[in-house]
C-alpha positions, 0 to 999 in steps of 0.5 A: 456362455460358458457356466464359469464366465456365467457365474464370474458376469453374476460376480461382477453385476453384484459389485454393480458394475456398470452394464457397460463395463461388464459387457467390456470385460466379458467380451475380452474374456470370450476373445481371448477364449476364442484364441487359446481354443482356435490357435492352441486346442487349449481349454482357457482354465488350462491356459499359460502365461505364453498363451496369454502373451502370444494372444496380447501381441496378436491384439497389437499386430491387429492394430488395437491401441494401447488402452484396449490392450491394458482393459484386455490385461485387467480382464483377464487378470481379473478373471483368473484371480476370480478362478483362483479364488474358486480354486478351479486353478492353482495358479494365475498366468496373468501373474507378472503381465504388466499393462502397456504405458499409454501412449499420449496423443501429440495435440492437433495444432495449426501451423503458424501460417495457418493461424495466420490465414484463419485470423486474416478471415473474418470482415472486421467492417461488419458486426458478425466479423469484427465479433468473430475476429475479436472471438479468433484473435482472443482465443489464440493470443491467450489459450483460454477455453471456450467456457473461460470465453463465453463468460468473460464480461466487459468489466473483466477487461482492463483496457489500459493493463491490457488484461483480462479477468478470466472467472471459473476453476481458479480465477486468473489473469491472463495477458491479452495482444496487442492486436487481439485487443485492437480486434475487441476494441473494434467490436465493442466501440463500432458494431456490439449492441449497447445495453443497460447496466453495461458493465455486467454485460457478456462480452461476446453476444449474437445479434439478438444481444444475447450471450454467446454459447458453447454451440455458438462458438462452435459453429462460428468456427465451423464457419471460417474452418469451410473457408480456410481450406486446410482440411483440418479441423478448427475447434476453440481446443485446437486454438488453445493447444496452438497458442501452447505450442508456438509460445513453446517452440518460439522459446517460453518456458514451459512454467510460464506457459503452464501458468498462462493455460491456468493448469494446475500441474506440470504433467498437463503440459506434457502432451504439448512438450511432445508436440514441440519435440516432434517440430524440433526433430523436424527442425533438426531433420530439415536444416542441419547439414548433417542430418 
């Protein structure tokens, strides 16, 4: 390795950074010294803004997302602020060179239709589906977590308000469906194992009577996700984001919705207010006659 990037990696593990965060940073570093040698026959200490720019969009056309090309940008600023400082350069390239803005990811959802088969699934007639049907149902209906919903006792349902407590960061109540609530009475009065002291019991149990788990969910989903059929993935989260959207697109206001998920700010709720636009525009596309 170059004696310079030596001496700067030995800066950076006295800051103890961690091992992979400085491995990140110097192979940046390497790349781009790499580039401005092969495509410029130009020393990196000899290396200009244009240099820097032109290697920034050689990393975009290479397909890199918009976070590895910001790391990029803190490396080499980094880097040459450190030459500066070791008066080795007199002045930065870097200077001026602003990080892309991230791009946000639209959250997967299932369409309505989709929800609907998947919710259609489960044998109610039996322990292990009328559990599993009251799990979907009350997933969708409310856009909890799967933490919220392994956690949820007999004593946090209200039967007759048609609520649920819901206990973790920020206690809150939540409404619950009509037929989600139909598919937890089913559950609770015909199939779920009765205990002792029940009103401390978790709601949502196994067949040995224990309280369900995050893995426990999870492959409970993977389960209906091989019979669904729709090659998408079913996860507790891409429940939570459907309840989000289609409260969105079938007209809630995104306060309402917000308060629901039990999110602490309005920025939360952006990814969702983007999935939504893309159905609009699709929307749009579809049935305006003019478009």
């Amino acid at each position: 390795m170059d004696k310079i990037v030596d001496n700067y990696k030995n800066k950076l593990i006295l800051k103890k950074l961690s091992e992979n965060t400085i491995n990140s940073y110097i192979g940046d570093i390497k790349a781009f010294i790499c580039y401005v040698e092969t495509e410029y026959s130009e020393a990196y200490t000899n290396a200009k803004k244009t240099h820097i720019l032109t290697y920034l969009v050689d990393l975009q056309k290479k397909g890199k997302s918009s976070s590895t090309i910001a790391r990029n940008i803190s490396s080499l600023k980094n880097l040459y602020d450190y030459l500066r400082e070791e008066k080795i350069i007199v002045e930065n390239p870097t200077q001026n060179i602003h990080s892309p803005k991230q791009i946000r990811k639209i959250p997967i959802v299932l369409s309505e239709y989709e929800v609907v088969k998947l919710l259609n699934l489960p044998d109610i007639n039996t322990f292990k589906g009328s559990r599993d049907s009251a799990i979907l149902e009350l997933l969708y209906s409310s856009g909890i977590k799967v933490t919220e919903l392994i956690n949820i006792r007999l004593k946090d349902i209200i039967f007759y308000a048609s609520i649920i407590h819901i206990n973790g960061n920020g206690d809150r109540v939540v409404p619950i469906g009509s037929i989600a609530l139909e598919s937890i009475n089913n559950y609770i009065n015909n199939f779920r194992i009765k205990k002792n002291k029940e009103e401390y019991d978790y709601l949502f149990i196994n067949s040995s009577g224990e309280s369900l788990t995050r893995q426990g969910v999870w492959k409970i989903l993977k389960y209906y996700e091989k019979k669904l059929e729709i090659n998408k993935e079913i996860s507790p989260q891409i429940l939570r984001n459907s309840f989000a959207v289609h409260l969105l697109n079938n007209g809630a206001d995104i306060a309402s919705v917000q308060e629901l998920m039990g999110h602490k700010n309005i920025t939360a709720m952006q990814n969702y207010m983007q999935a939504t636009k893309q159905k609009s525009l699709q929307t749009f596309k579809n049935s305006h006659p003019r478009a």
